[in-house]
C-alpha positions in Angstrom: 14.7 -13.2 -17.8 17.8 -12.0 -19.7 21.0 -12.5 -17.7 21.5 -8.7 -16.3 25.6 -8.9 -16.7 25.2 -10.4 -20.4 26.0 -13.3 -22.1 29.8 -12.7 -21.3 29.9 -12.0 -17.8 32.5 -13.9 -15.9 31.3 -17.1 -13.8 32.3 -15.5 -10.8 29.9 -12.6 -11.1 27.2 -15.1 -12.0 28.1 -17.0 -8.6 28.2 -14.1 -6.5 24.8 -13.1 -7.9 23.7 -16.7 -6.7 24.5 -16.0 -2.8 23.7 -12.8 -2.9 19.6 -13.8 -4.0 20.2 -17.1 -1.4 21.2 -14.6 1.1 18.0 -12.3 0.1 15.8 -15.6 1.3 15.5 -17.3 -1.8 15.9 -20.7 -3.5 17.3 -20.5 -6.4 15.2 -23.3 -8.8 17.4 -26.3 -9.8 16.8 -25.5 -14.0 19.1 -23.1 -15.4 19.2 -23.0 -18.7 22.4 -22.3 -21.8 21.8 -18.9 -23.6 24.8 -19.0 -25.7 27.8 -18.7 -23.7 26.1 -17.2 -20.5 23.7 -18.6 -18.4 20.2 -16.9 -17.0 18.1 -17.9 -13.8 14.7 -19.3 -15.4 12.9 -19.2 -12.7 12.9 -18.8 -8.8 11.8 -19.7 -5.6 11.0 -17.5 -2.7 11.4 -19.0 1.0 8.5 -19.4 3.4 8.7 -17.3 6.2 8.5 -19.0 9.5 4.9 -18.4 11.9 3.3 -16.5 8.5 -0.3 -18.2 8.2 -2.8 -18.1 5.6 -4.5 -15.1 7.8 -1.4 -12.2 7.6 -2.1 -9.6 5.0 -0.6 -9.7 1.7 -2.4 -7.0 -0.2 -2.3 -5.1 -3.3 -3.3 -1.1 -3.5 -5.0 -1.2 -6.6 -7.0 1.8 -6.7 -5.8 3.2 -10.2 -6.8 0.0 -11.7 -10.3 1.4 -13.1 -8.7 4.0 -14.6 -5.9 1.5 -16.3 -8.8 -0.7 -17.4 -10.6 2.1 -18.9 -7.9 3.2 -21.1 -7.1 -0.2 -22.3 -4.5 -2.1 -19.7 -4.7 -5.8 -19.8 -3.3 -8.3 -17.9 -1.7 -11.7 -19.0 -0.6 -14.5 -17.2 1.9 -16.8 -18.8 0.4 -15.2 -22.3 -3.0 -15.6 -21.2 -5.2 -12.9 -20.6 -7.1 -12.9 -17.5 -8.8 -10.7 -14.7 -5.9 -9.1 -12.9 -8.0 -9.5 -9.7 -7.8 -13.9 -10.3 -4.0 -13.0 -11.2 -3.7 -11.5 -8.0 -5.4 -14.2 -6.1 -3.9 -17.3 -7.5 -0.9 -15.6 -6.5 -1.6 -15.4 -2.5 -3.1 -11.9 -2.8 -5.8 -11.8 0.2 -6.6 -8.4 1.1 -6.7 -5.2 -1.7 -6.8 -1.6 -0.6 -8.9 1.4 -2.5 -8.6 5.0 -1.8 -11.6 7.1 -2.3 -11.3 11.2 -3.2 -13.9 13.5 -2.7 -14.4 15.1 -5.9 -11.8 14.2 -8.1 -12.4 16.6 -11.1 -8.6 16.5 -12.1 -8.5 12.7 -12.6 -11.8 12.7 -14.6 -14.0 11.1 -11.4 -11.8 7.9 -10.6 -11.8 7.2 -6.8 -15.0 9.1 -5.6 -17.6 7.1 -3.8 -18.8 5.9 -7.0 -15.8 4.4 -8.6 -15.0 2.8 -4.7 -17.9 1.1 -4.5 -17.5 -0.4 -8.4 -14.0 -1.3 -7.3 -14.7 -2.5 -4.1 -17.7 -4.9 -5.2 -15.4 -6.4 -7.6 -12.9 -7.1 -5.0 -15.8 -8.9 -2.8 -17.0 -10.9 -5.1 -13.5 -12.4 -5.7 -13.0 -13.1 -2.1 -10.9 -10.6 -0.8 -11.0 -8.5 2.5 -11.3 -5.0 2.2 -9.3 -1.9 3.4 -10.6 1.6 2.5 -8.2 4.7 2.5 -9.8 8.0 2.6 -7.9 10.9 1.5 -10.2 13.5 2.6 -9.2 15.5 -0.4 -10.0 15.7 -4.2 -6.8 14.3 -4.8 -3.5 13.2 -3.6 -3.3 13.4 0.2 0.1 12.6 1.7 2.5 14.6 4.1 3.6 17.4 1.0 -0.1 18.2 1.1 -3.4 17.7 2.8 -5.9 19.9 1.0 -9.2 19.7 1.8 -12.2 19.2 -0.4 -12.2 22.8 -2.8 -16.3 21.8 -1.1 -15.9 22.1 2.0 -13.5 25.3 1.8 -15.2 27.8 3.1 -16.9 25.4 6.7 -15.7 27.0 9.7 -14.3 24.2 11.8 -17.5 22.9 13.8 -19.0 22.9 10.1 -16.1 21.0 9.0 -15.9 18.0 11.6 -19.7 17.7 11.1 -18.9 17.1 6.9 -15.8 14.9 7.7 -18.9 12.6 10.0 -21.5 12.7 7.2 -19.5 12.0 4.6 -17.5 9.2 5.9 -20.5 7.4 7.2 -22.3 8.0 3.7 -19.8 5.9 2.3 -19.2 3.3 4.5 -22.9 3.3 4.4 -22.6 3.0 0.6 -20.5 0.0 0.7 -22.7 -1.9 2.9 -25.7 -1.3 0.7 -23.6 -3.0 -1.9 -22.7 -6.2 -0.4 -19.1 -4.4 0.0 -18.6 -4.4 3.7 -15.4 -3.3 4.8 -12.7 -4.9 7.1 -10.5 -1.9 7.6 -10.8 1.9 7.6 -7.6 4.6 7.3 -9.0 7.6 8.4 -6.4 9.9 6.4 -3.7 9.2 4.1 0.3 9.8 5.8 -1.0 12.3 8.0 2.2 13.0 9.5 1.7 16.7 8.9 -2.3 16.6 9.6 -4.8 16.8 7.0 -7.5 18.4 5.9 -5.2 21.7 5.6 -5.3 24.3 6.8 -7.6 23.3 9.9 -6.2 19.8 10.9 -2.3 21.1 9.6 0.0 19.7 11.9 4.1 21.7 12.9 7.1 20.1 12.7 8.4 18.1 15.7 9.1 19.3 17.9 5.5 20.5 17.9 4.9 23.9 18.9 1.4 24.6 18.8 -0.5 21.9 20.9 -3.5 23.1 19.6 -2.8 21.5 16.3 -3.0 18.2 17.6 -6.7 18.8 19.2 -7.7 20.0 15.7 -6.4 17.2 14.0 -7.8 14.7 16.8 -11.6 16.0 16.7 -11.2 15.5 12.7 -10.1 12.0 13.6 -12.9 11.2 16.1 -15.2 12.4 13.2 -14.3 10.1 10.6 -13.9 7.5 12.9 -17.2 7.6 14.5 -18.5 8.2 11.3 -17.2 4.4 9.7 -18.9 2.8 13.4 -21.8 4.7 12.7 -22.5 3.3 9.7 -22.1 -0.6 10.7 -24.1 0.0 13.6 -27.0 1.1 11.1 -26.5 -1.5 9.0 -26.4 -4.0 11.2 -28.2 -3.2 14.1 -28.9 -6.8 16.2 -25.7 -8.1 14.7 -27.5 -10.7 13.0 -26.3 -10.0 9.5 -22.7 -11.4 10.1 -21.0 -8.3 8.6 -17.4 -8.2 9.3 -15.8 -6.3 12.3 -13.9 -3.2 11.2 -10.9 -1.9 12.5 -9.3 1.3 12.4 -5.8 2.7 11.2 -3.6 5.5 11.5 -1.0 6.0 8.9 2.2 7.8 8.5 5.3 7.6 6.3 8.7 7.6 7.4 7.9 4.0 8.7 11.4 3.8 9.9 11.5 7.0 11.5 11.0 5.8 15.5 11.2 9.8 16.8 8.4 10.3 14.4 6.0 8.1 15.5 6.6 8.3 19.1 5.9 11.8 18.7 2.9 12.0 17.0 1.1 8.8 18.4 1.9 9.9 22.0 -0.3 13.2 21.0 -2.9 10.9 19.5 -2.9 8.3 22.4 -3.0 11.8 24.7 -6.0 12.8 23.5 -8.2 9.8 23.6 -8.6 9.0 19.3 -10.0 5.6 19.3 -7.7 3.4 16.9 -6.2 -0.2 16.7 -4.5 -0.6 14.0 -1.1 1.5 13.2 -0.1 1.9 9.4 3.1 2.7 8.2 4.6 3.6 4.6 8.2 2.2 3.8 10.2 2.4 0.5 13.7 1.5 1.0 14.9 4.5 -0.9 13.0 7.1 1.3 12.5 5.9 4.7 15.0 4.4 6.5 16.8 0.9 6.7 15.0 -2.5 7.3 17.1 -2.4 11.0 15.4 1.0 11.4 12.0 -0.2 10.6 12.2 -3.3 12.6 12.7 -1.3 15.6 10.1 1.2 15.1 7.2 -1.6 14.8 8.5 -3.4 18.0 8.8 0.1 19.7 5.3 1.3 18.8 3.6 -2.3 19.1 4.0 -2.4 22.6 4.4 0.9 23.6 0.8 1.5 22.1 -0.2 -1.7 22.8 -1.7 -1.6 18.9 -0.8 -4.2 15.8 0.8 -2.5 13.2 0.5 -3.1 9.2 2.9 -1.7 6.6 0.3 0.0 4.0 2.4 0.6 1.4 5.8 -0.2 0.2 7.1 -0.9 -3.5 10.5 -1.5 -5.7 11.5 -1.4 -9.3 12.4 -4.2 -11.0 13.9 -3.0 -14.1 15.1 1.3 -14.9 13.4 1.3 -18.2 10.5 3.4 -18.5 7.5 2.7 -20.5 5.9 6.0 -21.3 8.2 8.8 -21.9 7.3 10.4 -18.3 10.3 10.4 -15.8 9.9 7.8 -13.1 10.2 8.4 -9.6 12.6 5.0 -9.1 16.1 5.7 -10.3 19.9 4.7 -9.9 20.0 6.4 -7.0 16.9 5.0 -5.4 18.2 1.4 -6.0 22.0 2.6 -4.4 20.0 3.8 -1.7 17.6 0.9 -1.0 20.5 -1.4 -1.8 18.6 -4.3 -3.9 19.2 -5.6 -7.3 16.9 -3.8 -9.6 15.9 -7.2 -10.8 12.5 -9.3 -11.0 14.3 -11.5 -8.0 15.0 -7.8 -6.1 11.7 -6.7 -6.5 10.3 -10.1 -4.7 13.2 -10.2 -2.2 12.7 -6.4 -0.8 8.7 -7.6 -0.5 9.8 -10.8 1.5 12.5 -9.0 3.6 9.6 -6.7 4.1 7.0 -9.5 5.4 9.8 -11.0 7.7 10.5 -8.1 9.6 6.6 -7.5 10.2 6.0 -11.2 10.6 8.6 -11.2 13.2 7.1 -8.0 15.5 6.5 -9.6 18.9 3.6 -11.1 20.4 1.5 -11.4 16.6 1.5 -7.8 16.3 2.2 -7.5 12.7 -0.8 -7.5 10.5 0.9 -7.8 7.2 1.9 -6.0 4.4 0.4 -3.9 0.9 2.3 -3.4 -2.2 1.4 -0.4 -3.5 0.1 0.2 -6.7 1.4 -3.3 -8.7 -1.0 -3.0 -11.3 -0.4 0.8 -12.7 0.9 -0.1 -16.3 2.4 3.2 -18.3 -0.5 3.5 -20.3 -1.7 6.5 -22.2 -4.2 8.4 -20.0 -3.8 6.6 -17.0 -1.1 8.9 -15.6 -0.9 10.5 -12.5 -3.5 13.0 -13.6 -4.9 14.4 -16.4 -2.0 15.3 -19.0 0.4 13.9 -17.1 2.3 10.3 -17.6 2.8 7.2 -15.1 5.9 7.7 -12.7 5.7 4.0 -11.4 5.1 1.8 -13.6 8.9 0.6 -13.3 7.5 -0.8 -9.8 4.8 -2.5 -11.3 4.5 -6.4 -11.0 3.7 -6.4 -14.6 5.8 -5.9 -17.4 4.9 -3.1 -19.7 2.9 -5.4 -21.6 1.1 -6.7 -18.6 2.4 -9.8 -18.1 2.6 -11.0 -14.3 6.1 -10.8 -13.3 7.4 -13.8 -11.1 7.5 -11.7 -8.0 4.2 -11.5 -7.5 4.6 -15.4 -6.5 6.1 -14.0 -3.1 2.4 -13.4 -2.2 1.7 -17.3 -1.5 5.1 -18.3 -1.2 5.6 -16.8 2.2 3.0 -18.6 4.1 4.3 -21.5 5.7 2.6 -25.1 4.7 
């Protein structure tokens, strides 16, 4: 890695950049080597965390990867090509996480049912655990919008919670029936504001309409019972050894503490059946780490649920690699206050782990990186037309070489 100040930056600059990465919980690796005058980092450690096991989550989101693959993203390791998925692993990836759409007709069938259960047999077969994501839409879900399925449009609401059942069990169902059990279930993606709009739309807190929540709670139940359904009929006397699943609840804003007492108090009200609750957190939209720490403390024991950070991310370089404006910027790295760097990239994702590691009494799961594999290129945008906004918080290069941050995967469990 180049030296970011240049070959003439002064020695003290170069120092300071030394405690600031030791401060960021790494150890800097005793070979630096002479580039001219200046001097660049070749290579890094990244600390241990203290009580992280082999068994907390460090997982990958990976569900654009099909679609990358299919319009010709490969992956190298140290020049090598390889399967990203044994990249991922020899790193200290254990779980990965896959959305599934309903219909996706803008992003030419990539994430329905059928392109989950390729993905997810993949995944298996390379030893990973599993966590599925439904959207309940036929494309992006997330608090900005929560269409539902342009198929299920016109069910009045009895109709609708009946289709939310079917179909979730149809796919669980699915992955079963392809040696593709699951070992977690998000029923709904950041449903802060509800989902499945208009029927399960949520107000803004204060809420004003109770009736929102009871909506959005029987649409809950639905899915829900729907994914227990499903291993119950596939595994009827518990004899097969499938996997327990668990359920989670996810939101952004995962350092926003009003937020979540809010809307889990309404869920908790009104009997949903959950255990696991998921938050989002990027640096540069919700919150400080401080923030976040206290929320997952807060709602861990108030709940009396383990908690799992399902997606968070950071850039490690403001290049762009396909022409189409990327949603990380100088003033998202001001914000989140990390380097833009390979070695901030790795230390947000540590820092990250810590504060989840260190939620009392074992309650935090672990953590997924969202989306490290999404390379800029050509087709495999964030629809049809449309360019890659993210591959700047890949864990690739543009060329698909594995970046030295995705050692932070292993290199947090203590030996």
């Amino acid at each position: 890695m180049r030296d970011p100040l240049g070959s003439a930056a002064p020695r003290a600059w170069r120092r300071a950049l030394l405690h600031i990465a030791l401060a960021l919980g790494f150890v800097i690796a005793a070979t630096i080597i002479a580039l001219g005058e200046g001097s660049v980092i070749e290579a890094f450690e990244i600390a241990p965390i203290p009580g992280v096991t082999e068994e907390f989550i460090r997982g990958v989101d990976i569900s654009t990867l099909e679609k990358v693959q299919h319009y010709g993203g490969r992956f190298f390791d140290h020049g090598v090509e390889r399967d990203v998925l044994d990249i991922l692993k020899d790193r200290g990836v254990n779980w990965v996480r896959l959305k599934t759409w309903h219909n996706p007709v803008l992003d030419e069938g990539f994430n329905d049912q059928e392109s989950l259960v390729r993905m997810a047999r993949r995944v298996k077969a390379k030893g990973f655990k599993l966590l599925v994501n439904f959207h309940y839409s036929d494309h992006w879900a997330d608090p900005a919008k929560q269409y539902k399925p342009a198929a299920w449009e016109e069910l009045d609401f009895p109709e609708l919670i009946e289709a939310v059942y079917t179909y979730t069990k149809e796919v669980i169902a699915d992955l079963y029936n392809n040696d593709a059990p699951p070992d977690m279930v998000q029923v709904g993606n950041e449903i802060r504001t509800g989902m499945l709009w208009p029927d399960g739309r949520l107000g803004t807190p204060p809420n004003e309409h109770g009736s929102d929540f009871d909506r959005l709670a029987e649409l809950l139940k639905a899915g829900i019972r729907g994914v227990h359904d499903a291993r119950q009929e596939a595994d009827p006397d518990g004899t097969k050894g499938l996997p327990p699943v668990r359920i989670a609840l996810h939101l952004d804003n995962g350092g926003d503490n009003a937020l979540y007492r809010w809307w889990f108090d309404e869920i908790v009200k009104r009997d949903v059946p959950f255990d696991v609750i998921g938050l989002s957190y990027y640096p540069y939209w919700h919150g400080t780490l401080p923030e976040l720490k206290r929320n997952m403390n807060d709602i861990s024991q108030r709940y009396d649920k383990d908690v799992v950070v399902l997606e968070t991310a950071y850039a490690f370089t403001l290049e762009d690699a396909d022409g189409y404006p990327n949603i990380f910027g100088p003033e998202q790295a001001r914000i989140a206050g990390y380097p833009v760097s390979v070695q901030g990239q790795a230390a947000l994702v540590r820092d990250v782990m810590e504060a989840v590691a260190q939620v009392p009494g074992g309650r935090g799961l672990g953590v997924f990186y969202w989306e490290p594999a999404w390379l800029g290129v050509k087709g495999a945008g964030w629809t049809q037309g449309e360019g890659n906004a993210w591959e700047n918080q890949a864990m690739f290069d543009f060329n698909g070489e594995a970046l030295e941050s995705l050692n932070v995967f292993g290199a947090v469990v203590e030996k």
